[in-house]
N, C-alpha and C positions, 0 to 999 in steps of 0.2 A: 504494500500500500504506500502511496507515495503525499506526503502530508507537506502543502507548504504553512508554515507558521509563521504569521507575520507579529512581530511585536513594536511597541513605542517605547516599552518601561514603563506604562503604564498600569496599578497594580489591576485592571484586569485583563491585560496583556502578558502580568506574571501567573495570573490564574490560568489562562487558555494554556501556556509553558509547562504550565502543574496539570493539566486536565491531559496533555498529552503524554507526556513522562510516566502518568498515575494511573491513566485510562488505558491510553491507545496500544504505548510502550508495552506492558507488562504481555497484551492480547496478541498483539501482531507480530508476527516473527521476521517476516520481511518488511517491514517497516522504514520507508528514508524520509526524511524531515530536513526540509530546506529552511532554514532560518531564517527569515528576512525585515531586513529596517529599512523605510523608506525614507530617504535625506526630502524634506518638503521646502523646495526655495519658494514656497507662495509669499503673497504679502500677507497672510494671514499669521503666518510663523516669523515673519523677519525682524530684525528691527525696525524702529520710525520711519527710516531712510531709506527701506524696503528694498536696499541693493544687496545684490550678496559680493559682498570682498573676501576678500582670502583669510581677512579673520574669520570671517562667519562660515565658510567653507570649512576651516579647520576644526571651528567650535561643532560644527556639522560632522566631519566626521570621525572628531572624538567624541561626540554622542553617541553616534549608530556604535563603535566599538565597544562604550561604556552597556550599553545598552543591549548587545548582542551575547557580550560576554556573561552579563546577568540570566539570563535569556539560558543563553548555550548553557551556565551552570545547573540551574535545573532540570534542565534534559541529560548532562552529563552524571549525575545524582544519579538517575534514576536507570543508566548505562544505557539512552537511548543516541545513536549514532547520528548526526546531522553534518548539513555543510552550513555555510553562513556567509549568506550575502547581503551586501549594503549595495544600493541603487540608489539615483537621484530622479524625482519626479513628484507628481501628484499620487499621494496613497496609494487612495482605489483603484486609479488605472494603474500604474503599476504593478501592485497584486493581481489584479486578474490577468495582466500579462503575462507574468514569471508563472501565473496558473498556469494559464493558455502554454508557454512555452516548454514547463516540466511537465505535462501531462497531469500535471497533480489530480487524485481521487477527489482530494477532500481538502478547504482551503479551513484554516481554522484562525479566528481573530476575538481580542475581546472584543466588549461591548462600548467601552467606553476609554477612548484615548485621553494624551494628555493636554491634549488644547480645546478644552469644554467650549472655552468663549466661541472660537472660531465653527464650533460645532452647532450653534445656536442658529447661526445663519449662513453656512454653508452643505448642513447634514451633517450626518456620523458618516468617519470611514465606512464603519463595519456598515450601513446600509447599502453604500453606495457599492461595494463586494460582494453582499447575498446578492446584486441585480446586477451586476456587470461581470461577477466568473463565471468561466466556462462546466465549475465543477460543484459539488454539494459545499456549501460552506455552513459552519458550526458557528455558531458569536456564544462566546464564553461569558460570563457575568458574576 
């Protein structure tokens, strides 16, 4: 079964981590789990000045690392095998892409990321994932 797990560090994006390692892991014997953070340059995440500079690139992607690594720890816990990619783009298309392109079964995300505000009047990732992958998705909670 081929599981992509997307996370933000978000603690229910550490739950959906824990739902797979706890749930999936223990069940599936062939089980691959792609890791995935997606770097978001919208203005919705930037600074005031809404450009992205090479600080903010950097602070981007010692996030997705910080955040992967917390991520991967969970799954590694629990001795399930993953790979782990950071990508730059919009979430949800993103994720459904990396679906689209690993075949993935089953896309698995929490329910509620870390930029609430931006979610009020943009949508939830995880919405915008159940209706744009190509594959079953889970929203953890």
């Amino acid at each position: 079964m081929k599981v992509l797990l997307a996370t933000d560090g978000s603690p229910d994006a550490i739950k959906a981590a824990r739902f797979v390692a706890e749930v999936l892991g223990p069940g599936c014997r062939d089980l691959k789990v792609t890791l995935l953070y997606v770097k978001d340059p919208s203005p919705s995440v930037l600074p005031a000045e809404g450009t992205v500079s090479q600080e903010v690139i950097r602070s981007l992607d010692q996030e997705a690392a910080q955040v992967l690594a917390e991520a991967g720890q969970v799954l590694q816990r629990a001795g399930v095998e993953f790979r782990a990619r950071s990508l730059w783009g919009d979430p949800a298309s993103v994720i459904g892409l990396v679906a689209g392109e690993e075949k993935s079964d089953l896309v698995v995300v929490g329910s509620r990321g870390r930029h609430g505000l931006a979610r009020l009047f943009l949508g939830s990732v995880s919405d915008k994932v159940v209706h744009r992958a190509p594959s079953s998705v889970l929203v953890v909670r």
